[in-house]
C-alpha positions as CSV (number, residue, x, y, z in Angstrom):
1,X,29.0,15.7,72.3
2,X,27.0,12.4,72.1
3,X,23.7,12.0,73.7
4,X,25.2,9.7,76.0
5,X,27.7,11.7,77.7
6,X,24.7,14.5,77.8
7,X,22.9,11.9,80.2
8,X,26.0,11.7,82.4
9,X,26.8,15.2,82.7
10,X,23.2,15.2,84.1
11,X,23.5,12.6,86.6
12,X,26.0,14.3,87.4
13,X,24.2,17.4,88.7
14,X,21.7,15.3,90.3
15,X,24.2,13.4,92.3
16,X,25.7,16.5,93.3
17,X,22.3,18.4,94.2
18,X,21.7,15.0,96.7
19,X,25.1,15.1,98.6
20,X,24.7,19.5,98.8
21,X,20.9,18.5,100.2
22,X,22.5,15.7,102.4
23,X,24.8,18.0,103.9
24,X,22.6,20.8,104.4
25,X,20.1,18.0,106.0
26,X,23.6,17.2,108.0
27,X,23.7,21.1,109.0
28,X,20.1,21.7,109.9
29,X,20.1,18.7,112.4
30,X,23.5,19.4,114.0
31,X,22.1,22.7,114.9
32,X,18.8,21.6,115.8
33,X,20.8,19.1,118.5
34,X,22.7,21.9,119.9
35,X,19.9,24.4,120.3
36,X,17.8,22.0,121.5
37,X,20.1,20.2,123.8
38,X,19.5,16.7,122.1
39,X,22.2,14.3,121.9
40,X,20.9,11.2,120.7
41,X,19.9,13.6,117.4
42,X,23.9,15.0,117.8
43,X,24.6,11.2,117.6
44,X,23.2,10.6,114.3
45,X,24.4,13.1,112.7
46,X,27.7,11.7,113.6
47,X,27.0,8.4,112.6
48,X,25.1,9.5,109.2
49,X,28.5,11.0,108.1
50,X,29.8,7.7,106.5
51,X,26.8,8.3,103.9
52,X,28.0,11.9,102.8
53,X,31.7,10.6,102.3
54,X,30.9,7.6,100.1
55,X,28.3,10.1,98.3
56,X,31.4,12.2,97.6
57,X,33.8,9.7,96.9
58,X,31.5,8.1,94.3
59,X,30.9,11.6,92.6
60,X,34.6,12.4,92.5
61,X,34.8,9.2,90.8
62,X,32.2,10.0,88.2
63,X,33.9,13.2,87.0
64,X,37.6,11.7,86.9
65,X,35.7,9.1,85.0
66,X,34.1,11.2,82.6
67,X,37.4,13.3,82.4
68,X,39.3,10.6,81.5
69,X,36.8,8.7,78.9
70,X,34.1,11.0,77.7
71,X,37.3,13.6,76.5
72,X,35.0,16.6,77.2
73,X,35.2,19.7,75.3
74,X,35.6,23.3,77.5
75,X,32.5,23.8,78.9
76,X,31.5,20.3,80.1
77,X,35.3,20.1,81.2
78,X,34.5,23.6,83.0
79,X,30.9,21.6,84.6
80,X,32.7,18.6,85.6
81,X,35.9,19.8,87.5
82,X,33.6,22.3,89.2
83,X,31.0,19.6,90.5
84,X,34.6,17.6,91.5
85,X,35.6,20.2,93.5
86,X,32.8,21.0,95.1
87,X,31.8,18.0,96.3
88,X,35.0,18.5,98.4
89,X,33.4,21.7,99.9
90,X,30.4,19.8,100.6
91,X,32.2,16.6,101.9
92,X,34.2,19.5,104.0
93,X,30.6,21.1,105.2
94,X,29.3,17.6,106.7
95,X,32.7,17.2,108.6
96,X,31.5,20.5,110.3
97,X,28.2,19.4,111.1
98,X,29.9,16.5,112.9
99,X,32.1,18.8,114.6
100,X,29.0,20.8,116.1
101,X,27.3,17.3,116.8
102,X,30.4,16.5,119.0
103,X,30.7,19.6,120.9
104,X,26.6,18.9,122.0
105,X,27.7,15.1,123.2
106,X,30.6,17.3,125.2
107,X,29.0,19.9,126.7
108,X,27.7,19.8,130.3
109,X,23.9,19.8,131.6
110,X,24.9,23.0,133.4
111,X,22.5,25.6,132.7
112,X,23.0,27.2,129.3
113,X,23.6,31.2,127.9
114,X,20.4,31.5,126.2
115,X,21.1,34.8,124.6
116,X,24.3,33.4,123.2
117,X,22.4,30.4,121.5
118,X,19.7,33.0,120.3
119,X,22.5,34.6,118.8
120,X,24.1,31.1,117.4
121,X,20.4,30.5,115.7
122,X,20.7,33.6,114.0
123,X,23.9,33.1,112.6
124,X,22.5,29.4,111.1
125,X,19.7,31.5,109.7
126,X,22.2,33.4,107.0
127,X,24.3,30.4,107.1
128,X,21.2,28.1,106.0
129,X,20.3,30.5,103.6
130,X,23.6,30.4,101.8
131,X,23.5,26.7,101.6
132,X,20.2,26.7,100.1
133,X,20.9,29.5,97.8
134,X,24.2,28.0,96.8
135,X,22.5,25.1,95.1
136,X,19.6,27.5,93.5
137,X,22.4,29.1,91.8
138,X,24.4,25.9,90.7
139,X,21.2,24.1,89.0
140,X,20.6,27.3,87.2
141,X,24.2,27.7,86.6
142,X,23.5,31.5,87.8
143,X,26.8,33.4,88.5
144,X,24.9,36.9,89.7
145,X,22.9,34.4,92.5
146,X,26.2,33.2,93.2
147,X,27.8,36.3,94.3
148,X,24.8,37.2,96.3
149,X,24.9,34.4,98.0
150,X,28.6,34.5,98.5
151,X,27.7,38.5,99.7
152,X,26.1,36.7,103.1
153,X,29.2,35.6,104.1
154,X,30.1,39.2,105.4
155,X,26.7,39.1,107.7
156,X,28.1,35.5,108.6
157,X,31.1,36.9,109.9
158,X,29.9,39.7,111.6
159,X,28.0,37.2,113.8
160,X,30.6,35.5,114.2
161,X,32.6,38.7,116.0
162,X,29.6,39.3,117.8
163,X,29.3,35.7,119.5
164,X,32.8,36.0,120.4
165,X,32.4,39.0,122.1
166,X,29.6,37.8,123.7
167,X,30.7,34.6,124.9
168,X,34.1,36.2,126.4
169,X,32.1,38.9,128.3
170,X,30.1,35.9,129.8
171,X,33.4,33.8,130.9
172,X,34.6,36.7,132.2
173,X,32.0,37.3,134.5
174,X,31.0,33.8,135.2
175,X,34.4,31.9,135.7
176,X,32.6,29.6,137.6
177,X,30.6,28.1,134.8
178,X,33.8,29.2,132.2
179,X,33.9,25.7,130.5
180,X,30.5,26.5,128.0
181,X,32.3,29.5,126.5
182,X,34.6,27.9,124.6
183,X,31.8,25.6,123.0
184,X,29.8,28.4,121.9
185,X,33.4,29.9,120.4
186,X,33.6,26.7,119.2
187,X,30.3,26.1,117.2
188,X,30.3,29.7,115.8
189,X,33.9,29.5,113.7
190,X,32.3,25.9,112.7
191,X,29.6,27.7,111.2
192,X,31.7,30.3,109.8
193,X,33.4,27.9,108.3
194,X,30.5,26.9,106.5
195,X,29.7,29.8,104.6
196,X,33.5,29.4,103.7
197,X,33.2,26.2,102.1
198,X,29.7,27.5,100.6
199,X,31.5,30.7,99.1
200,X,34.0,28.3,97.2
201,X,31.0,26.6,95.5
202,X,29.3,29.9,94.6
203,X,33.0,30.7,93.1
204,X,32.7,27.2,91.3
205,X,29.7,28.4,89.8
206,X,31.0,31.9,88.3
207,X,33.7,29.9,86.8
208,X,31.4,27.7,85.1
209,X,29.2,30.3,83.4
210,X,32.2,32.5,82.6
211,X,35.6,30.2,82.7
212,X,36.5,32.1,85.1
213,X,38.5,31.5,88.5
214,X,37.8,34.3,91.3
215,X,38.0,34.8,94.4
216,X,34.4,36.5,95.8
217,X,34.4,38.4,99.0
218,X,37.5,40.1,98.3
219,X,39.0,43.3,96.5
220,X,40.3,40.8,93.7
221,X,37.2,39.4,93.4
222,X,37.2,40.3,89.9
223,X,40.9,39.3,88.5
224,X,42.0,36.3,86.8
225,X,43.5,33.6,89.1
């Protein structure tokens, strides 16, 4: 492998450690304007989307470039299919942030659950560490840091039960105010969906250190795809 090619496969990472810290920017803020009520901040987060997707298309360019020209040998092949696909978790990621940006522009001024949202910040908390630890473990190329990260997702969805419980028991005693249940519903599978999309990168990154595909967070977490 020529020096050259060495210096892409770097730029690589570093274009795909700025979209992961975009998005996770994209994340923090869409949460900040629900808990905190603020729309005009849901509203930029929403309108800063167009920057993540032409960070991601440009990337996914970049590796179908370097796959097609540079004629990579296993291990680079293995480094750039796995930053290709998941920029497409990423890219996926920001599209939730937007969606939890546009339930805060929908939701009433009606007095809000409090409790719930405590439990909603919570949730963030393990979520927010998972994308932080995600991209730890892909700099250092770090499979064990991957699956511990990917381990969070069980916490993740346990909150996620736990906020739809909560959230039913409320509409079902206050069917007057019923409409901010669903949002809270709403915002919780959004952010379940994030430690999803940031399981799929930790499995990205046990295939690049090992060449292998898994699935984490399941009883074949361990077999061949």
């Amino acid at each position: 492998m020529n020096e050259d090619f060495t210096q892409k496969l770097r730029a690589l990472e570093m274009q795909f450690l700025e979209l992961g810290m975009m998005v996770n920017v994209a994340v923090y803020r869409a949460v900040q304007g629900f808990t905190n009520h603020d729309k005009r901040l849901a509203a930029e987060v929403i309108a800063g989307d167009q920057q993540v997707n032409a960070r991601q298309m440009q990337l996914e360019q970049k590796c179908l470039e370097l796959i097609a020209l540079g004629k990579p040998m296993a291990s680079d092949l293995r480094q750039v299919v796995a930053a290709m696909k998941s920029s497409s978790d990423l890219e996926r990621i920001g599209d939730h942030a937007v969606a939890i940006a546009k339930v805060t522009l929908r939701m009433p001024d009606t007095p809000r659950v409090f409790a719930i949202e405590s439990q909603i910040g919570a949730m963030f908390a393990v979520v927010r560490q998972m994308q932080d630890g995600v991209l730890d473990a892909y700099v250092h190329v770090d499979a064990h840091g991957a699956r511990r990260v990917a381990a969070r997702d069980h916490r993740v969805n346990r909150d996620k039960t736990a906020i739809y419980r909560a959230s039913l028991e409320w509409m079902l005693q206050n069917q007057d105010a019923v409409e901010l249940g669903p949002d809270y519903l709403q915002v919780a599978t959004y952010l379940e969906r994030i430690a999803d999309y940031a399981t799929n990168v930790c499995e990205r990154i046990v295939y690049l250190q090992t060449g292998k595909v898994v699935e984490l967070n399941s009883s074949t977490d361990d077999d061949d795809f």
